[in-house]
Structure formats: structure tokens, C-alpha cells
Backbone as a chain_set.jsonl record, in Angstrom:
{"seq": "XXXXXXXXXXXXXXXXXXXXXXXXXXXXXXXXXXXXXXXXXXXXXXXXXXXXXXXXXXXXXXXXXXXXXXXXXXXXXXXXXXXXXXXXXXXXXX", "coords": {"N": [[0.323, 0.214, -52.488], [0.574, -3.023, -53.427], [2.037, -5.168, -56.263], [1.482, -8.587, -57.274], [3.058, -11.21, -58.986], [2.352, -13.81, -60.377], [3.461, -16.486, -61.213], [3.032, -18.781, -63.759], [2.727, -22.106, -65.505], [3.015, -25.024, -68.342], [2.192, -27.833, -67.893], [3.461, -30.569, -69.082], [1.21, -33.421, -69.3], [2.477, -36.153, -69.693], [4.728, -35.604, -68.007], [4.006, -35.181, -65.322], [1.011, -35.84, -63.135], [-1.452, -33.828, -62.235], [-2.157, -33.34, -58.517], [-4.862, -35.077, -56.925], [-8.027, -34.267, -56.682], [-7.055, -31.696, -57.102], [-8.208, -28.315, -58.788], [-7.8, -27.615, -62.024], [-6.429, -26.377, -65.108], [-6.878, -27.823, -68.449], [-5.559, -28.748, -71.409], [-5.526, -29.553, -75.152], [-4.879, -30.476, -78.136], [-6.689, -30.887, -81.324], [-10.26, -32.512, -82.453], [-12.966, -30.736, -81.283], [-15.619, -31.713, -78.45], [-19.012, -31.285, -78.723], [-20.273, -31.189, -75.988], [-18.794, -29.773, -74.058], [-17.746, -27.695, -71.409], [-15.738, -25.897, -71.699], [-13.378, -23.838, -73.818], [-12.127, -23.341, -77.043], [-9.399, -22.241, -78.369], [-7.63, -21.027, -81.478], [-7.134, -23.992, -82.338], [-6.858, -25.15, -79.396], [-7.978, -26.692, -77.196], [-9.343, -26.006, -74.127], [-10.095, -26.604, -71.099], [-11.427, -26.56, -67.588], [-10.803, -28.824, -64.802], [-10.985, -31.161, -62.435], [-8.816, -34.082, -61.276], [-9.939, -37.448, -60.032], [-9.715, -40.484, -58.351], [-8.111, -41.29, -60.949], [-9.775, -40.726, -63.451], [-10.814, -37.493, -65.044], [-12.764, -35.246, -64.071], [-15.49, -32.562, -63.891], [-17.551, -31.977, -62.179], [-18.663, -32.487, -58.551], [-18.828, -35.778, -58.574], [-19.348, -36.107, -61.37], [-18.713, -37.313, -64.553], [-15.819, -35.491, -66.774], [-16.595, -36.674, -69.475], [-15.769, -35.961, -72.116], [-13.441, -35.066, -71.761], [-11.804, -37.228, -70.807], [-12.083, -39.112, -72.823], [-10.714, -37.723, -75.114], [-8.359, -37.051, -74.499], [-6.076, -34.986, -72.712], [-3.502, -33.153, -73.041], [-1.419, -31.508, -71.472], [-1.716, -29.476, -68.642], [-2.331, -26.915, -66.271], [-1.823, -25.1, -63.315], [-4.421, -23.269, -61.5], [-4.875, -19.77, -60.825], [-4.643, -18.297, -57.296], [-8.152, -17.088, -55.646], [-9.623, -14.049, -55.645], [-8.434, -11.995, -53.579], [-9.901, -8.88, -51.797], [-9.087, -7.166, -53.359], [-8.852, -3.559, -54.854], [-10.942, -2.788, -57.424], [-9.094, -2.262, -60.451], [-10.748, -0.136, -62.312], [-12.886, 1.898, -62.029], [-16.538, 1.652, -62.174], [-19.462, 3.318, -62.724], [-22.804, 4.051, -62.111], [-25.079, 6.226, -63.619]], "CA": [[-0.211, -1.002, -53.039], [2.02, -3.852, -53.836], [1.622, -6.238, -57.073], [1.944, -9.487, -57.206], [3.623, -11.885, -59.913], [1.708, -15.29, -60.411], [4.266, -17.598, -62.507], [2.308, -20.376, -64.001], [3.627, -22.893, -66.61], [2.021, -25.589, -68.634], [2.677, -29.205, -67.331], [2.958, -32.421, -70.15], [0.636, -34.81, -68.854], [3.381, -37.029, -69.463], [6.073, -35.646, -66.578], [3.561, -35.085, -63.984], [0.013, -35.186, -62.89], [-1.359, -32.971, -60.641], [-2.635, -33.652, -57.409], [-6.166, -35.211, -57.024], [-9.138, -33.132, -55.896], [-6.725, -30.07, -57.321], [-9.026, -28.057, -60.332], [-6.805, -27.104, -63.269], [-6.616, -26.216, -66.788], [-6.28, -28.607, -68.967], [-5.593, -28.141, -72.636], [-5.11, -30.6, -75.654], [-5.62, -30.118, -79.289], [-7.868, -31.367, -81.796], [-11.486, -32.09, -82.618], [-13.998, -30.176, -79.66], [-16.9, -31.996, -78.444], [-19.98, -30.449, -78.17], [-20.866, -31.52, -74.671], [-17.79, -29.189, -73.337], [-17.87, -25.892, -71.243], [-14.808, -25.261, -72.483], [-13.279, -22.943, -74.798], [-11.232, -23.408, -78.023], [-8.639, -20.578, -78.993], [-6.529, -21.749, -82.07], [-7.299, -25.237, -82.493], [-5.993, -25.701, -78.587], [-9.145, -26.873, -76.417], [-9.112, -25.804, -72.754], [-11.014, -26.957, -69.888], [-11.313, -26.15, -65.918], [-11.667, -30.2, -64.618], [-9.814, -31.944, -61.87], [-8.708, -35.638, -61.52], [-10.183, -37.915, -58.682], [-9.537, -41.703, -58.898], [-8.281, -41.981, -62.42], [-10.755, -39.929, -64.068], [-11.506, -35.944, -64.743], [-14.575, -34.678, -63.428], [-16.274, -31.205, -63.841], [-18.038, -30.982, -60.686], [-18.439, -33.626, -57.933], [-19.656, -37.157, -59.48], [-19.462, -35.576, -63.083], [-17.522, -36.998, -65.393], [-15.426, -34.934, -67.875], [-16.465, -37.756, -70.353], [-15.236, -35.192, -73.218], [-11.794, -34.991, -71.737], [-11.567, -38.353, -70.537], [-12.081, -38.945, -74.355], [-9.955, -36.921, -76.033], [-6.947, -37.481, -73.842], [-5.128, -33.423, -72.736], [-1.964, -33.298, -73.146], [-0.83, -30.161, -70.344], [-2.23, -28.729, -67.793], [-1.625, -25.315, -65.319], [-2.407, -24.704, -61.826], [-5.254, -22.398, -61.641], [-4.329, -18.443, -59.823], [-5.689, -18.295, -56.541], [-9.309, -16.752, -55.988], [-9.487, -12.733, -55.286], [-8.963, -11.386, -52.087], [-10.676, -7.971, -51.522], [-8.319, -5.768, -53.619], [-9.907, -2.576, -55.433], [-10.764, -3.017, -59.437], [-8.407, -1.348, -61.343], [-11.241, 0.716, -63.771], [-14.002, 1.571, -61.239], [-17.76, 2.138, -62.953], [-20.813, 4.025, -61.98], [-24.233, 3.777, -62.951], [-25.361, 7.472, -63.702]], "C": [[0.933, -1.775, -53.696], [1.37, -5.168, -55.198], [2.511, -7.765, -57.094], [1.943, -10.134, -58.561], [3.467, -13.186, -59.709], [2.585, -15.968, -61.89], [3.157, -18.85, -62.648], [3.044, -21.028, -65.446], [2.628, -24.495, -66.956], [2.774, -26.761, -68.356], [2.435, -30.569, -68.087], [2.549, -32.821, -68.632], [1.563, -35.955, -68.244], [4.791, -37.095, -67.954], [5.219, -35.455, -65.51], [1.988, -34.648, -64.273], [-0.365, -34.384, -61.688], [-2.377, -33.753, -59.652], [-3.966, -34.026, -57.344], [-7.049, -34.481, -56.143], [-8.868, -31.38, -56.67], [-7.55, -29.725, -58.52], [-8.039, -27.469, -60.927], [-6.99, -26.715, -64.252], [-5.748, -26.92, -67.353], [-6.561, -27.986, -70.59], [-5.083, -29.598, -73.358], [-6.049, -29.864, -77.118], [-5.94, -30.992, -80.076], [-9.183, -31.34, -81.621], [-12.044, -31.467, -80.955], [-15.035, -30.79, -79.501], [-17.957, -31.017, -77.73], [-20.453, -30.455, -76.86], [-20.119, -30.623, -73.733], [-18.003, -28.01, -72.581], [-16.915, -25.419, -71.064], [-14.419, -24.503, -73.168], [-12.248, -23.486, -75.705], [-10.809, -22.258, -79.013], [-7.4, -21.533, -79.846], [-6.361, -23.083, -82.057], [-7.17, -25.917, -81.096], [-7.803, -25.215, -77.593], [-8.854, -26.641, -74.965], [-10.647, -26.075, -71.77], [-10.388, -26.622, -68.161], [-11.897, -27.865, -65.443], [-10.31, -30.333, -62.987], [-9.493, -33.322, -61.93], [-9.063, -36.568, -60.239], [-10.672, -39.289, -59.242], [-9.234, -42.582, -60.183], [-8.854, -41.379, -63.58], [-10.701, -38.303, -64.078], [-12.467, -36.005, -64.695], [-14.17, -32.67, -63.415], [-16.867, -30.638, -63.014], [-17.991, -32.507, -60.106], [-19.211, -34.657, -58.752], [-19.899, -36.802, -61.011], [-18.456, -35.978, -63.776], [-16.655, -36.337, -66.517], [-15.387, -36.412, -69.136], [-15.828, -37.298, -72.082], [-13.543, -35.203, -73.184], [-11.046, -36.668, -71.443], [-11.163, -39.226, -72.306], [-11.249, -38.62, -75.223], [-8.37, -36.792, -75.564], [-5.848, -36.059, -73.493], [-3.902, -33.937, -72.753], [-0.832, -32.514, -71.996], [-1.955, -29.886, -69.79], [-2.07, -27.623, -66.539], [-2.232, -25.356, -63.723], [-3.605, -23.655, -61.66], [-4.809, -21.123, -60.022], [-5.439, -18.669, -58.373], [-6.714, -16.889, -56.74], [-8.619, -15.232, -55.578], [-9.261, -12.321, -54.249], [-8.89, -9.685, -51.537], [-9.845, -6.857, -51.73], [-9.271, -4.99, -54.598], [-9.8, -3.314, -56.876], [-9.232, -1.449, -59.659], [-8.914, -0.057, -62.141], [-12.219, 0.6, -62.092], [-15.417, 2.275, -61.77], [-18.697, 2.288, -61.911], [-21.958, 4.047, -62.883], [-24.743, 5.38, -62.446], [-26.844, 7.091, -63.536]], "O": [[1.91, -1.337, -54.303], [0.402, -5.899, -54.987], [3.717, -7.979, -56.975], [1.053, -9.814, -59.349], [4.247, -13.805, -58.985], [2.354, -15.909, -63.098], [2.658, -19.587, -61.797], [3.764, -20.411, -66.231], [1.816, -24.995, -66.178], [3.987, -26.74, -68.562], [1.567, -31.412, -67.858], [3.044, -32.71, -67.51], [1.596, -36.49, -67.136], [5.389, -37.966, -67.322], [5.846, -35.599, -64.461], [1.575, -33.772, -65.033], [0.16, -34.285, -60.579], [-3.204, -34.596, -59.996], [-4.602, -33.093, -57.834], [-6.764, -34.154, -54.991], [-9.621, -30.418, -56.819], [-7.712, -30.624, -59.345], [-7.34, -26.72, -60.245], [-8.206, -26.647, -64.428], [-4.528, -26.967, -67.199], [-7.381, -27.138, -70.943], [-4.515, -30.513, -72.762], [-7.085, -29.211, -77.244], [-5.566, -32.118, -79.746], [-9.649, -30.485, -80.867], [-11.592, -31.733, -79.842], [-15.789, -30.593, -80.454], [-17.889, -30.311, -76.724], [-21.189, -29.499, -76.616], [-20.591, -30.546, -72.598], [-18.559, -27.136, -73.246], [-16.873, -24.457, -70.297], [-15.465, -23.981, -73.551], [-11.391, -24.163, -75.137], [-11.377, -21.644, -79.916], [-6.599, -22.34, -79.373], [-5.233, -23.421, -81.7], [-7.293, -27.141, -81.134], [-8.436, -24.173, -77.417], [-7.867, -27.284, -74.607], [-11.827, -25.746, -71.891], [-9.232, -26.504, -67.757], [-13.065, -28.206, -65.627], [-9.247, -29.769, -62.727], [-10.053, -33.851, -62.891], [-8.308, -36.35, -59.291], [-11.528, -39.475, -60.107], [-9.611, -43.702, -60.53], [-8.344, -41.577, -64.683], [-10.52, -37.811, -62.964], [-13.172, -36.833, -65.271], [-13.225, -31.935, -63.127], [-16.962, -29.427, -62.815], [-17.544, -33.482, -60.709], [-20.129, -34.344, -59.509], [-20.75, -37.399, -61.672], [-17.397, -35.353, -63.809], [-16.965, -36.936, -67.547], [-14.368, -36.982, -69.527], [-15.535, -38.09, -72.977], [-12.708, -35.297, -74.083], [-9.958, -37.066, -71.86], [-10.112, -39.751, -72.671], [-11.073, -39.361, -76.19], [-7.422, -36.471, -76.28], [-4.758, -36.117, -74.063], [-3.474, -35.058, -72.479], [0.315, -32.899, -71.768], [-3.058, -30.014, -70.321], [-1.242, -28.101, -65.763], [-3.33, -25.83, -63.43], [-2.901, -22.7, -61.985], [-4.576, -21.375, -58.84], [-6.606, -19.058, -58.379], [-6.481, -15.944, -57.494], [-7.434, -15.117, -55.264], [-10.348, -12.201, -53.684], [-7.896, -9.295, -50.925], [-9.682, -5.902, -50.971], [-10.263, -5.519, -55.098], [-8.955, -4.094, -57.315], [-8.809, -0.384, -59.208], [-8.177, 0.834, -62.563], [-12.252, -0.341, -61.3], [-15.409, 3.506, -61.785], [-18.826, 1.779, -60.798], [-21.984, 4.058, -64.114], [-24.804, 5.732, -61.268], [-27.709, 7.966, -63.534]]}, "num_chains": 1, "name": "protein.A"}
């Protein structure tokens, strides 16, 4: 079995956005609005959104009107999805 090493790195807003359609994590700190399905660790708000025409969105035709709002500051590439390696811990139901 061979492991793999996923570099990711957080991207100012300011030097580059990412690609439209791509979903990301975006992060930016200050207040949290309640409307978010987000998380906030250490004052630093994170969201899963992408950007399509200008705008973040949450799912298709949704706007992230929370992030749109609040303005992120960075954002990461998100790891790709799983593909059909064992768990690490494997559980049984006795």
C-alpha cells in the first residue's frame, strides 16, 4: 500500500481566484452569520462554496448571501473524493 501526500495551501483572495464552477474552502474572519453551514474554529469562519458569475453559491442557484456579505479573505482547493481504499480502524457490530 502506497500513501499519498495532498499539499494544499491557503490562497489571498487578493492574488488569485479560483476557477469558476470549482468548490473550495473559503475562510475569513470575523462576525458568523447565522444562516451559514459553516464552521467557526478560532474566530476564523470556513465555508465549502464555489464562485459562478461573480458571486459564491452553496449549491446550484443558491446564493452564499453570508459570504457574499462578509467578504473571505483565502481560500484552498478541496482533496479529491475517496477512491475505494480500506479504512484505516475497521469496526464491527457484535
Amino acid at each position: 500500500m502506497s500513501d499519498t501526500i495532498i499539499r494544499c495551501r491557503w490562497v489571498p483572495l487578493a492574488e488569485r481566484l479560483p476557477d469558476d464552477s470549482e468548490w473550495v474552502l473559503l475562510a475569513w474572519d470575523g462576525t458568523v452569520p447565522t444562516d451559514t453551514r459553516g464552521l467557526c474554529v478560532g474566530g476564523t469562519h470556513f465555508e465549502v462554496c464555489y464562485r459562478e458569475n461573480g458571486r459564491w453559491l452553496i449549491a446550484a442557484n443558491t446564493p452564499a448571501q453570508f459570504v457574499n456579505t462578509y467578504a473571505p479573505t483565502h481560500w484552498m482547493k478541496l482533496p479529491p473524493n475517496p477512491t475505494g481504499t480500506r479504512p484505516d480502524i475497521i469496526c464491527t457490530r457484535s
